[in-house]
N, C-alpha and C positions, 0 to 999 in steps of 0.2 A: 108163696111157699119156697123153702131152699131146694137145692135138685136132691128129694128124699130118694127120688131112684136108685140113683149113684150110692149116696151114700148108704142104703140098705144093702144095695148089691156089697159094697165095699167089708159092711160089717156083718152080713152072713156068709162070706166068702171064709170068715175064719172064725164066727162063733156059734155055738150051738144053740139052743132054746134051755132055759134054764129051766129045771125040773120042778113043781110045782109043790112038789113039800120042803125046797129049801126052807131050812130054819133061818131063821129073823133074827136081826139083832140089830143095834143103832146106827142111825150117821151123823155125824158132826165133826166141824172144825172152828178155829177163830181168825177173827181176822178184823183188822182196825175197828178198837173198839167194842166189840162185842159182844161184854158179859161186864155187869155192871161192876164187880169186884178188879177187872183188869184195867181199867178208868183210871185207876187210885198210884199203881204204879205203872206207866209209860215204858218207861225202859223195859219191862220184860213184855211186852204186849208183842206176842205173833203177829205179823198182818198177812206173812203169806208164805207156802212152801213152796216150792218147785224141786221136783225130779225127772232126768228124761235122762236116754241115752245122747249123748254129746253128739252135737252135731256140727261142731267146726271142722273143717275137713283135717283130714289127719287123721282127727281124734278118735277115730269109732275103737270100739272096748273099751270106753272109759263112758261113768257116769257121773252128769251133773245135780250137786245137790247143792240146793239155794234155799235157806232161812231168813226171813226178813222180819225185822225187828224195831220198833218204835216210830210208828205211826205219826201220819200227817206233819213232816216237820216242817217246818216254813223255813226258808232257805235263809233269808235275814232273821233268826230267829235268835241271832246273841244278846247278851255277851258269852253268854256260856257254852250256847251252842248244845251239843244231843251227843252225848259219852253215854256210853254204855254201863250196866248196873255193877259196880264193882264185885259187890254182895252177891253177884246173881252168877248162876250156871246157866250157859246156853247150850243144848243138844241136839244130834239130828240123829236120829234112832232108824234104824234097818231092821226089819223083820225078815231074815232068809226059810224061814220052813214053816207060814201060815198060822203059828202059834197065836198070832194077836201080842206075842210080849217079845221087845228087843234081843238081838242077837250081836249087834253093831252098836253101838254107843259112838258118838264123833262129841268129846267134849269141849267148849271152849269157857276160858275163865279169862278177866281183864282187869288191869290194874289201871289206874288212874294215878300218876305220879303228877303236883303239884309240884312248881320249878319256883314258885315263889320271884319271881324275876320282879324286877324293882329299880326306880330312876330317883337321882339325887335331885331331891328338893330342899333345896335352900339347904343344903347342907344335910339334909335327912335324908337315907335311903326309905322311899315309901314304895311299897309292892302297887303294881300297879293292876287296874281294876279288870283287866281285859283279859284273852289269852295269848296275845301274842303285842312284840313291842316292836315289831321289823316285818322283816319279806320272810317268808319261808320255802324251802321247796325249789331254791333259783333253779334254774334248767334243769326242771325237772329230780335235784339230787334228795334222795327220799333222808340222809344224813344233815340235811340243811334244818335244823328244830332250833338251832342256837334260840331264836326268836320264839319261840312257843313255850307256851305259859303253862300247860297241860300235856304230859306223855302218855299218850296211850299205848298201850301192849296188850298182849294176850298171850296163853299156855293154850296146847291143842292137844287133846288126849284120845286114843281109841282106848273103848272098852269092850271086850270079847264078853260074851253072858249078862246076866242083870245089870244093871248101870249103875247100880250102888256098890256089888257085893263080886262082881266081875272080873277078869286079868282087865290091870288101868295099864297101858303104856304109852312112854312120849312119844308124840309126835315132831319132828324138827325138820330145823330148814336143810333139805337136798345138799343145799351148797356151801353154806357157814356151817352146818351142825347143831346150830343155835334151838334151842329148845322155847327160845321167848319170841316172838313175831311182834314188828311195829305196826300199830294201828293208825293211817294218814289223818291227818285233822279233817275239822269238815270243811266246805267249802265255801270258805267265810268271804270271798270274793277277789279278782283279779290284782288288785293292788297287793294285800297280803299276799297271797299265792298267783304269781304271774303265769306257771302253767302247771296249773292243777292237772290237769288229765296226765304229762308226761311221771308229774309227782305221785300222783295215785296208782299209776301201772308198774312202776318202779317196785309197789307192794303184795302184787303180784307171784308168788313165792313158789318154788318148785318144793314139795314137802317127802319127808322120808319116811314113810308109813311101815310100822313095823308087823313083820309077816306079810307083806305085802311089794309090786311092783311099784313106782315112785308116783306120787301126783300131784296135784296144783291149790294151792289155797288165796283167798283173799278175802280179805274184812275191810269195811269201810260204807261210807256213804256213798248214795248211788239214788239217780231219779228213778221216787216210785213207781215200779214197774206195772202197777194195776192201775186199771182201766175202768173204771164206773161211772155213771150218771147218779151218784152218791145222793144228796139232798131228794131228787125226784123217786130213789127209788122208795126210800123209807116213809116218805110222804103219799101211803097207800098207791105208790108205783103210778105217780104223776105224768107219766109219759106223754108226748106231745103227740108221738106217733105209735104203738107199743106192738104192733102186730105189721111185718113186711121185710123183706131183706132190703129194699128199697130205703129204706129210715134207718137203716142200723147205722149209718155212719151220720146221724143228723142231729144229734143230741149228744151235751156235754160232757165233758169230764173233769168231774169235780177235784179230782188230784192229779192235774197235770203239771199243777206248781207245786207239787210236794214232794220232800226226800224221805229216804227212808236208810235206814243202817242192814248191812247185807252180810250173810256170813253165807263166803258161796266156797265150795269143795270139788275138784273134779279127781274120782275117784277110778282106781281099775277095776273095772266090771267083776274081774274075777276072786276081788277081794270081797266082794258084797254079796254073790248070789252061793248057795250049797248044792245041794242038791237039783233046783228047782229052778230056772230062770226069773221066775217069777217074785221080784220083792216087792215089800212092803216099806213104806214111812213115813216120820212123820216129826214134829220138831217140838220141841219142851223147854222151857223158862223153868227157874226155881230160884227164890232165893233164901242164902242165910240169914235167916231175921235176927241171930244173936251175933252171925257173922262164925258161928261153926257150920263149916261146910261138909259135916256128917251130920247135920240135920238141916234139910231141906224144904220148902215148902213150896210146891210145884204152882204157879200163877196162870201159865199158858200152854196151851195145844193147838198143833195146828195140822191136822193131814187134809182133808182134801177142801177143795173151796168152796166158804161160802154158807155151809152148811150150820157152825153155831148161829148166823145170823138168821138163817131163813127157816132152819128144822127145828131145832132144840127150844123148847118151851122155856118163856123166861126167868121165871122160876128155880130153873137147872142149870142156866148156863155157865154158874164159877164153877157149878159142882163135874159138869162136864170137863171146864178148864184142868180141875185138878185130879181127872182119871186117868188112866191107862186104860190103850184099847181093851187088853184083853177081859179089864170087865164093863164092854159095853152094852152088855144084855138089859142091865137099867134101863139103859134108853130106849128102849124097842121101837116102843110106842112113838115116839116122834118121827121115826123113818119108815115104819108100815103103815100108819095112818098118818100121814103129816099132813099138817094144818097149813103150809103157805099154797095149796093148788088149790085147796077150800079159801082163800083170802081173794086168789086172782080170782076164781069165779063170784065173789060176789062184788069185788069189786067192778068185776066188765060185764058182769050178769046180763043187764040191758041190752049186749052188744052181742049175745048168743054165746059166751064164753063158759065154760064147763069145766070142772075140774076131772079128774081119772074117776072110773070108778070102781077100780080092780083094787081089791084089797083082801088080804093085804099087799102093799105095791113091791110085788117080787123085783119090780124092774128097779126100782132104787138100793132095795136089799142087795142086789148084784153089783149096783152100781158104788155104790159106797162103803159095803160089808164086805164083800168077798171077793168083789173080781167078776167080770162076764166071763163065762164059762168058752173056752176057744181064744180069748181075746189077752185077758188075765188077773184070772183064779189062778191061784197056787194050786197044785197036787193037794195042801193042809186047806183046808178055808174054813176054820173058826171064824164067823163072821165077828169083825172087829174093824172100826173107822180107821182108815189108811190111807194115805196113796200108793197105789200100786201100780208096777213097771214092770212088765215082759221085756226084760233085758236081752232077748235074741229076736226079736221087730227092730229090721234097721232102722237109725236115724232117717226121717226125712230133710232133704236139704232148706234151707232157708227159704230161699227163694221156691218151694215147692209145697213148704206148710201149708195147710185149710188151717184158717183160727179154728173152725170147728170142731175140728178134732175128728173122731171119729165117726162123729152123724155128719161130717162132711167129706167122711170117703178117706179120711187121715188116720189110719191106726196104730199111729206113732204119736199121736197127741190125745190129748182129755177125752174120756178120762185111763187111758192108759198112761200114766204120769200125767206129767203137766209140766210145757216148754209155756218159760214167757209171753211168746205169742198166740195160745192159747186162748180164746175169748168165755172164758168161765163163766162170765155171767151170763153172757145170753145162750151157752151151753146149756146151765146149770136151769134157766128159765124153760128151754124145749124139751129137755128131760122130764122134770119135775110135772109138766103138764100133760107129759106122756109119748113123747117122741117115741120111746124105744117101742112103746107099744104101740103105736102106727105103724114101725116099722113089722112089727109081726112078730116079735122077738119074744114079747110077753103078753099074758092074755087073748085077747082079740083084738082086735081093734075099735070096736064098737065100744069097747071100756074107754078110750081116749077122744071122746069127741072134739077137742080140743087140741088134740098133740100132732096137728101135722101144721098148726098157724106158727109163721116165722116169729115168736117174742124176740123182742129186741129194746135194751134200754137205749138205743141208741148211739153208743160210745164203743168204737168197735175198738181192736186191738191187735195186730199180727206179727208175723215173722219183721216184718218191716222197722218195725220201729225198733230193734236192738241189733248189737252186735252181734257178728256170726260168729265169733270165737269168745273164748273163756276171755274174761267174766260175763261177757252175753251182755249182763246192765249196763245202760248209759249211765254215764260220767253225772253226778250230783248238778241241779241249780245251781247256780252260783247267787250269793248271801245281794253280792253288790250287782247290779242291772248289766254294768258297763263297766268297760278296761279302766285300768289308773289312771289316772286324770294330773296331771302335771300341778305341781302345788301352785296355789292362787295366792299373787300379791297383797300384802297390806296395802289398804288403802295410802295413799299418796300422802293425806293431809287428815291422819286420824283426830278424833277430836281430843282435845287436849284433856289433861287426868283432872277430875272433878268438877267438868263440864258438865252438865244434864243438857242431853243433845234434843230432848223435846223443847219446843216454844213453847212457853209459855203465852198465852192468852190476855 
């Protein structure tokens, strides 16, 4: 078992017992892959959100808000490579007063400009097949694209009130003025881009948010930041070991060679919360199918993790995709009586595994709809799927993170927002099977005969592995294995023109 002590002590030290006629209402989110209709288009596919209070030092009163976008790319993955949906709106939606429906709109739109670039053959200028014809990026200078065959950009807009019908204002760069922001290519390997990392932090952008104190923006590819034993878990949660803290770090991670596209913001705290310290978020795809972007068609959702794949009946999941929290009362049913704690038990049935039997499961409703009540509930808590941040719980530092979050004594992490180093899934697995209610928080205890065993897919994840300052993500795969390799001689004594260099027999 994990040290439940601790982390009970840690999480009644600041929240109350949730009241027993909370009203109900859904959970879900998406994330690579996850609803059969988001398969179809890639580019707008959520894989993951992250919000926390910023923990790079310096930083505190500013909050990090990370959307991540187009799943499992394989890093040699050209010639095209992974652009973002021209057609599509990307958003990351702020809930300041418990409504369930946005108050914050953060928009981004991208262009994709063809450069057409082209080498004289024989006399012909032919466009050539690739996206770039040279080096891009030399030392680091983010203005080095001569050679790049694709420009990417983007417009960044905040929206005050509904995100259609709302005040839209630009957003621009701090230090140009510039209203249009470059998007770095991806990272097609060291010969192309000899230092990609100095090129890509170059893109790094101080932004001038209007009504607001100045913040930080960045777009771009970045190694995917989750962590899962992917293939074993869908595979009826094939686990080699599936129950111990001892194992969590013994089993693989199926995307640990994959990139992912990142639209990350670090905002002043005091632009985002109202009344309440307490927000909400969550991040929305849509695209123009006729290419009028006053008719939109929304493809993906994504607040808290894990949750379309493991809650939402499959049946519901585009239709999930294409809601807003505030009407998630449809859903109920899959977050008060959900069906994956009934799947772990009869999967491990033989092994004395047991799913909750409190129901309906107030601890997930808290967990996912409203907020734990002391921890963070809004004042408003229309239960409606979110991620939600107690923006006055200081940062904890890097080095002092629990991946756990707060059943490991961390009340700065999952599910009070959610920092990168957050280990969601095996969060997401002790919950579900009733952690909070071992802890005494919900029902009894004797409802959870199963919620004090360590689940673990085995592929852990923490503070360690990323950067302690903004962007926090590590730097993308690179495309090629290895540095530039010095160009290789023609052979010495090539065979002469209309030789057939096979023997004949």
């Amino acid at each position: 078992m994990i040290a439940s002590r601790p982390g009970r002590a840690a999480l009644l030290g600041g929240v109350s017992l949730l009241a027993a006629t909370l009203q109900v209402v859904p959970a879900d989110a998406s994330s690579h892959r996850e609803a059969p209709g988001i398969t179809a288009t890639p580019k707008l596919d959520g894989t993951d959100f992250y919000m926390f209070n910023s923990y790079e030092p310096g930083r505190s009163g500013f909050v990090t808000l990370v959307a991540d976008y187009l799943p499992l790319q394989d890093p040699f993955g050209g010639p095209n490579y992974f652009e973002l949906e021209s057609k599509g709106v990307y958003e990351i939606h702020i809930d300041n007063d418990g409504d369930g429906a946005e108050d914050i709109t953060f928009q981004f739109r991208f262009t994709n400009d063809q450069q057409n670039l082209s080498v004289n053959a024989g006399g012909v200028s032919t466009p050539i097949a690739l996206i770039q014809d040279g080096q891009i990026g030399v030392n680091g200078n983010p203005q080095d694209i001569g050679n790049l065959n694709v420009h990417e950009s983007y417009t960044l807009s905040i929206i005050r009130g509904p995100r259609r019908t709302g005040l839209r204002q630009t957003i621009t760069d701090a230090q140009t003025g510039s209203a249009h922001f470059e998007k770095p290519v991806d990272n097609v390997g060291f010969k192309t881009l000899p230092d990609y990392d100095a090129y890509a932090a170059a893109h790094i952008r101080p932004i001038h948010i209007p009504g607001c104190a100045d913040g930080k923006v960045f777009v771009g590819q970045r190694k995917d930041p989750f962590v899962v034993n992917l293939g074993e878990t869908f595979d009826l949660i094939n686990y080699a070991n599936p129950v111990g803290e001892q194992f969590a770090n013994t089993g693989r991670d199926d995307i640990a060679g994959k990139n992912i596209t990142s639209l990350i913001l670090e905002v002043p705290t005091a632009c985002l919360v109202a009344k309440d310290p307490v927000i909400g978020g969550w991040t929305t795809s849509s695209k123009a199918e006729n290419g009028d972007f006053d008719d939109l068609d929304q493809k993906s959702r994504l607040g808290m993790a894990l949750v379309n794949e493991l809650v939402i009946g499959l049946g519901d999941k585009d239709k999930f995709n294409e809601s807003e929290p505030k009407n998630d009362a449809q859903f109920a049913t899959f977050v008060t009586n959900p069906s994956f704690p009934e799947l772990v038990g009869i999967v491990f049935g033989a092994a004395g595994v047991k799913a909750p039997t409190l129901f309906p499961r107030t601890d997930l409703v808290a967990t996912f709809l409203t907020g734990i009540k002391g921890l963070n509930q809004p004042i408003q808590d229309k239960p409606a799927e979110m991620l939600r941040l107690n923006t006055s719980i200081p940062a904890t530092p890097a080095a002092m993170q629990n991946r756990l979050g707060v059943i490991g004594g961390d009340n700065a992490g999952y599910p009070n927002g959610r920092r990168p180093g957050d280990d969601v899934v095996d969060i997401t697995l002790r919950v579900a099977m009733g952690r909070l209610i071992t802890l005494g928080l919900f029902g009894t205890p004797s409802q959870a005969p199963s919620g004090g065993l360590d689940f673990t897919d085995g592929a852990i994840v923490n503070a360690s592995f990323f950067d302690d300052q903004f962007p926090y993500l590590k730097a993308p795969i690179a495309g090629s294995p290895g540095p530039a390799q010095p160009s290789v001689p023609l052979p010495a004594n090539p065979v002469p023109a209309g030789t057939n260099s096979v023997s004949a027999e």
